[in-house]
C-alpha positions as CSV (number, residue, x, y, z in Angstrom):
1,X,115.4,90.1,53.8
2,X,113.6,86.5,54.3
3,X,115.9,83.6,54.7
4,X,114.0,81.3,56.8
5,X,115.9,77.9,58.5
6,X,112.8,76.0,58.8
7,X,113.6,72.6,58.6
8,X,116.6,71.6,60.4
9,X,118.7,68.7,61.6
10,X,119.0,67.4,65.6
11,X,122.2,68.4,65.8
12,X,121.7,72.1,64.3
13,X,118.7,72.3,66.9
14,X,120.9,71.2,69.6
15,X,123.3,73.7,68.4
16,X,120.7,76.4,68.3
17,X,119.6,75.7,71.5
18,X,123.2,75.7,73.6
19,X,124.1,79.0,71.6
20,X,121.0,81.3,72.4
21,X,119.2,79.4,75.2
22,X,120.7,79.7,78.8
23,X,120.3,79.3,82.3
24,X,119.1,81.5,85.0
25,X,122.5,83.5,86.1
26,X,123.6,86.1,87.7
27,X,123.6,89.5,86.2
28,X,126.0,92.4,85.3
29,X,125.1,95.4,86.0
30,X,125.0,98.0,82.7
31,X,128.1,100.0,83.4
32,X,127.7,103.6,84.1
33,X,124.0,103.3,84.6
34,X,121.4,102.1,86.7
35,X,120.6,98.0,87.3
36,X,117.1,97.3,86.1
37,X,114.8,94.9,88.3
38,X,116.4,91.8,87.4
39,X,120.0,93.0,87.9
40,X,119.3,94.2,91.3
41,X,117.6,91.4,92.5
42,X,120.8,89.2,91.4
43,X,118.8,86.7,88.6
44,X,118.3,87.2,84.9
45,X,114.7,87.4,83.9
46,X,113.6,84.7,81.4
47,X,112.0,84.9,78.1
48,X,110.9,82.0,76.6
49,X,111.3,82.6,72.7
50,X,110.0,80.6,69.7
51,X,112.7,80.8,66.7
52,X,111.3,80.4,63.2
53,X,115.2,79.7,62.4
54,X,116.7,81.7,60.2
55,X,120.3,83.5,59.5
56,X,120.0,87.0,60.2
57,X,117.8,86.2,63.4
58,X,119.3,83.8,65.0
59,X,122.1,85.6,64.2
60,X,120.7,88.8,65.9
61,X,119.6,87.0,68.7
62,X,123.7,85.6,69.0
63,X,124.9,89.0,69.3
64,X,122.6,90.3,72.0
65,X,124.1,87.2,73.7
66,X,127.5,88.0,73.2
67,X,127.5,91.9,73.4
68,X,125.9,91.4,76.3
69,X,123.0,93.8,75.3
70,X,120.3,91.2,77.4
71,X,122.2,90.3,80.2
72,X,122.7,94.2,80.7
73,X,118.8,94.5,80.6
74,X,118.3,91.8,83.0
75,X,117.1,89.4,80.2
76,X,117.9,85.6,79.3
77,X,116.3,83.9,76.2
78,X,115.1,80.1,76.6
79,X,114.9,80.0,72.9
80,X,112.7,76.9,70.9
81,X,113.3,76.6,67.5
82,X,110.5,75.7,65.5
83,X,109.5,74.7,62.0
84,X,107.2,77.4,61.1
85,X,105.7,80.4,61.8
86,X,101.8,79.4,62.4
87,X,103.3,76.8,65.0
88,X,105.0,79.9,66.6
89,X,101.9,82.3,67.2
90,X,99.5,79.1,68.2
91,X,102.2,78.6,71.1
92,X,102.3,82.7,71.6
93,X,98.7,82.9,71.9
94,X,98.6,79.7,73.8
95,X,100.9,81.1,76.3
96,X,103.3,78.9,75.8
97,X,106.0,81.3,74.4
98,X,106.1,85.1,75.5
99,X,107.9,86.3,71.8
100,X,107.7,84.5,68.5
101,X,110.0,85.8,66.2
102,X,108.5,85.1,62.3
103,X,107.6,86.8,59.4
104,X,104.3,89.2,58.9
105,X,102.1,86.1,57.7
106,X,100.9,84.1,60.4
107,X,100.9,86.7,63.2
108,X,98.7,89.5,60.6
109,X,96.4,86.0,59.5
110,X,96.0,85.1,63.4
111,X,95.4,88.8,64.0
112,X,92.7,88.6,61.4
113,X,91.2,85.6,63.0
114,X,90.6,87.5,66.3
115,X,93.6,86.0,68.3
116,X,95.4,88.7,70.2
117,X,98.6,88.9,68.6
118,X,101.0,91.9,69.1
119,X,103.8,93.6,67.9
120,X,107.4,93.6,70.3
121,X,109.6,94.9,67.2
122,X,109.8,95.0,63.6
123,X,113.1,93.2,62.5
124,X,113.2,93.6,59.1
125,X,111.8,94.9,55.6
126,X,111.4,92.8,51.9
127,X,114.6,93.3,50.4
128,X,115.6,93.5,47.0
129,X,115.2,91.2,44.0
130,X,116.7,87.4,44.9
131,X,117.1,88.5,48.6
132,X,114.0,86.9,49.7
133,X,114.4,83.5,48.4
134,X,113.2,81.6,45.3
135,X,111.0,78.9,44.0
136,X,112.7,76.2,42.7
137,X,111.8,73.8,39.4
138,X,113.2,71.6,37.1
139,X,115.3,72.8,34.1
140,X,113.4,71.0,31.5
141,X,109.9,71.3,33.2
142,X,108.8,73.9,30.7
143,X,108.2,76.5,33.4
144,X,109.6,80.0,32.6
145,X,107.2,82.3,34.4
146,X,105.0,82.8,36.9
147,X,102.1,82.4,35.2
148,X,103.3,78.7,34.3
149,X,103.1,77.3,38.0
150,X,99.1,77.7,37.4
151,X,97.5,74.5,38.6
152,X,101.1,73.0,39.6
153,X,102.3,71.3,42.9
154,X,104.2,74.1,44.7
155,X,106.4,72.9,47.9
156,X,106.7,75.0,50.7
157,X,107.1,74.4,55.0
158,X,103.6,75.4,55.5
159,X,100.4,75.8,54.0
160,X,100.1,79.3,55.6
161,X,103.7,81.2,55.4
162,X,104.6,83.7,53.3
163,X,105.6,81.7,50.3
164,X,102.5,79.9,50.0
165,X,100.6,83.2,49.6
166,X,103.6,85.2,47.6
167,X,103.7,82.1,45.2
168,X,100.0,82.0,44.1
169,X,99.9,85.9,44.1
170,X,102.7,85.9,41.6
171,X,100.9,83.6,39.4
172,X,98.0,86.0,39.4
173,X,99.9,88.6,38.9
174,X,101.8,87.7,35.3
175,X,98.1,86.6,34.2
176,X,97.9,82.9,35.7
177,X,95.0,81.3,37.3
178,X,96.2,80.8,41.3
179,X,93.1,79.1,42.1
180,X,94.2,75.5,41.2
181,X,98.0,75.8,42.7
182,X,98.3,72.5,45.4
183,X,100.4,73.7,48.2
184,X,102.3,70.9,49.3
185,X,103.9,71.2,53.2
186,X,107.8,70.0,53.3
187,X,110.6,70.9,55.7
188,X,112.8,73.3,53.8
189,X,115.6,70.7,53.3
190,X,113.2,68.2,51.6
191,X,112.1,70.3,48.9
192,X,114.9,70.7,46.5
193,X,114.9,67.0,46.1
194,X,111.5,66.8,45.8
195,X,111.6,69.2,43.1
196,X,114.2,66.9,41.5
197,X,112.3,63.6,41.4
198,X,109.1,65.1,40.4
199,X,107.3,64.6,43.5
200,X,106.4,68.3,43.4
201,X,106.5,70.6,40.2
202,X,107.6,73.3,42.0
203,X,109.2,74.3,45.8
204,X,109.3,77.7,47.7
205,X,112.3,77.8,49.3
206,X,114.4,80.5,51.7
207,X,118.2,80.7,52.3
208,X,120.7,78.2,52.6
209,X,118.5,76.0,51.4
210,X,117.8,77.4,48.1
211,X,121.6,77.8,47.2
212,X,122.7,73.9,48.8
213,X,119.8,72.8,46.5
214,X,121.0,74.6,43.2
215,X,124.6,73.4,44.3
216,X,123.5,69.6,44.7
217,X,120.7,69.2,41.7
218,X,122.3,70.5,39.0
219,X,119.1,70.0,36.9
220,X,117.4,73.0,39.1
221,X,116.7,76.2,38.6
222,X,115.7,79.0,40.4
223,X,112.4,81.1,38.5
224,X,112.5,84.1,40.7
225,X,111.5,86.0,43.9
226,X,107.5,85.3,44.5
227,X,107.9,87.8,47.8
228,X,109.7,90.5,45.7
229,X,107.4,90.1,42.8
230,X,104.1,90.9,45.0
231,X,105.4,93.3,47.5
232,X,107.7,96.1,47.6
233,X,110.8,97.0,48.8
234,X,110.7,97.7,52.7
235,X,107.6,96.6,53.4
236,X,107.8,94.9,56.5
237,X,108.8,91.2,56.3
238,X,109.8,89.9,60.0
239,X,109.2,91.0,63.6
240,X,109.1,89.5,67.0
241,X,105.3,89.4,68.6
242,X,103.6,88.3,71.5
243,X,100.1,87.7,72.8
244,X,98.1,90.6,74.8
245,X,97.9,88.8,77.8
246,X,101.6,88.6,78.0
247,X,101.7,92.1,77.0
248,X,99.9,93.3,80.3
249,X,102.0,90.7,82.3
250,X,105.7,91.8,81.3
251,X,105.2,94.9,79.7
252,X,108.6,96.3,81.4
253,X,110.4,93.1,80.2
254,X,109.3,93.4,76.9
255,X,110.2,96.7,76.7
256,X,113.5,95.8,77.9
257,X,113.6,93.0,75.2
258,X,112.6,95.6,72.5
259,X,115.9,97.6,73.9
260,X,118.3,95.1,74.2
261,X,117.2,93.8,70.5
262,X,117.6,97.2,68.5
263,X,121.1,97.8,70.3
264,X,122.2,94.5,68.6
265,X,120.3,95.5,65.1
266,X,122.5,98.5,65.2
267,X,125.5,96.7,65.8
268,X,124.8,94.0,63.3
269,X,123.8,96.5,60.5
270,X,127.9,97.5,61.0
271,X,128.6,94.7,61.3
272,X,126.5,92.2,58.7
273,X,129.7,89.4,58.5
274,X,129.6,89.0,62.3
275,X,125.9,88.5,62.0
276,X,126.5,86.2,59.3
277,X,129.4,84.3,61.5
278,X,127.3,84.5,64.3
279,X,124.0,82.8,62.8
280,X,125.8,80.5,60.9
281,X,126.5,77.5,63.2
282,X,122.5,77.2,63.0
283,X,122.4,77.1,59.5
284,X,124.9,74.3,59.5
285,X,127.3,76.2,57.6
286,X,130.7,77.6,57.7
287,X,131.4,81.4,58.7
288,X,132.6,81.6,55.2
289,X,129.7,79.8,53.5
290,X,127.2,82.1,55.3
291,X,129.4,85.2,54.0
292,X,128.3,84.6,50.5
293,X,124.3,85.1,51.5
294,X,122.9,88.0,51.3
295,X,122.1,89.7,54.7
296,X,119.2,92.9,54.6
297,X,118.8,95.7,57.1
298,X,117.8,95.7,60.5
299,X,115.5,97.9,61.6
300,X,112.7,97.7,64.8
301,X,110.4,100.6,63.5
302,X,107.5,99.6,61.2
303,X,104.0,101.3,60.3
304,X,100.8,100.3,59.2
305,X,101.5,101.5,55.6
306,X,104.8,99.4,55.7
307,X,102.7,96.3,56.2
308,X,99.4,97.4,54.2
309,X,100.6,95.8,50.9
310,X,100.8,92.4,52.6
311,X,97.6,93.3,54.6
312,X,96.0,93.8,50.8
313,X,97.2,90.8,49.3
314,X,95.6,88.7,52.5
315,X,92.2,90.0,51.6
316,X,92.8,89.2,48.3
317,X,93.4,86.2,48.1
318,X,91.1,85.9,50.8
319,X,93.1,85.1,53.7
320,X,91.1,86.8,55.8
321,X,87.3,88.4,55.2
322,X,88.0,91.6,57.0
323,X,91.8,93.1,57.3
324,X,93.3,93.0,60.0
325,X,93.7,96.0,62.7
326,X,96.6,97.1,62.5
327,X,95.9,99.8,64.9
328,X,95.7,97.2,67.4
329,X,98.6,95.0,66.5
330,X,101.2,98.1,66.5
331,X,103.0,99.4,69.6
């Protein structure tokens, strides 16, 4: 379950921004229960949250809004959207944000690094087959496989996401050579286009923006699920994280976060077309549009062997030198 909006329009950020971010207000108390320190106090507690856009999260994020699972912990999200998932943990780490919400990548590379990245929730797991997006190319480029993207010009939003190390480790996998693969950075919405004119051979590409570029160049193709073809089923594919520091300093609030965010993964896993509806607007699409994509499990809990496949393929393909400690990173 990957569908990443990375590359968006003003208009969808400003849209982003007016559903999930909010002002300081005054909070309702959780009935039949106690306030928490914010409620009792009369203010919401802020979290300022970088968004690596996306369907299903923004769309999570939209229904602890509206069920009114935050303001019942005392919580308000200034949310930022951003273009990638690096830029979100250098602005965690920087303490400029106190949750990034991304995939497993950039925060387990960072972590790898020695920054002090760590984990608020899991959010999701790899999904099946063509639920993780796909890598687009030409019809008539000749490329069938995997192992035919050797020593092509793959497109994808950043040189270090996912896709730009599920991509080359497919190639190795079917018997290619990875090692002379150009990673090319491009918003999300450039790439199909690129793809089409030949400016790139190749583009790594997440939902909507996979299907709108199958829909508008017919001469496209899609040649499969790099993330799917490298790492299994459930392993973990998408969390919110935040910095140590921040850790020590809100540890109640983000505890509260971590509440209020698995009360609205419950509800959303009943209800996937409200997610759907509800993450939409983001996506610049229709409720109905957004029906038709495919929407995974939520789930907060993840373990170190969930997330040692993509730990392994980071050494690998030498990522990082030493793995990463998990033991550290994990609640």
């Amino acid at each position: 379950m990957i569908r990443n909006l990375g590359a968006m329009t003003v208009a969808g950020l400003m849209t982003l921004m007016a559903l999930t971010g909010c002002t300081t207000g005054t909070a309702v108390p959780t009935q039949g229960g106690a306030s928490t320190p914010g409620q009792a106090s009369g203010t919401l507690t802020k979290l300022n949250v970088a968004v690596v856009p996306s369907l299903d999260t923004n769309g999570l994020l939209e229904i602890a809004r509206t069920k009114r699972y935050l303001a019942d912990a005392g919580l308000e999200l200034n949310v930022v959207p951003l273009d990638s998932g690096p830029n979100a943990i250098t602005g965690v780490v920087a303490g400029q944000y106190d949750i990034a919400a991304t995939a497993y990548a950039p925060p387990l590379l960072a972590l790898g690094q020695g920054a002090p990245v760590r984990l608020v929730s899991n959010t999701g797991s790899v999904g099946a087959d063509g639920t993780n997006g796909g890598v687009l190319v030409r019809a008539d480029s000749g490329v069938s496989s995997w192992r035919d993207l050797a020593g092509k010009k793959v497109a994808t939003n950043a040189p270090r996401s996912l896709l730009s190390l599920t991509v080359p480790a497919a190639v190795q996998k079917d018997g290619g050579d990875p090692s002379g693969i150009q990673i090319v950075p491009l918003p999300f919405n450039q790439i199909p286009k690129a793809v089409e004119s030949g400016q790139v051979d190749a583009g790594a590409i997440l939902e909507p923006f996979l299907t709108d570029g199958l829909t508008q160049y017919p001469s496209l193709k899609n040649l499969g699920d790099s993330t799917h073809a490298v790492l299994p089923e459930g392993s973990g594919a998408g969390a919110f994280v935040t910095s140590q520091a921040t850790k020590e300093k809100k540890a109640a609030e983000l505890a509260r976060f971590k509440d209020a965010i698995t009360k609205a993964m419950d509800y959303g896993n009943a209800h996937p077309d409200e997610v759907r509806a509800a993450g939409a607007p983001q996506a610049g699409l229709s409720a109905e549009q957004a029906k038709k994509l495919p929407l995974g499990t939520f789930t907060s809990k993840v373990t170190a062997q969930d997330l040692q496949p993509l730990v392994d393929l980071m050494v690998e393909h030498k990522w990082v030198t030493t793995a990463p400690d998990l033991s550290v990173f994990l609640p």
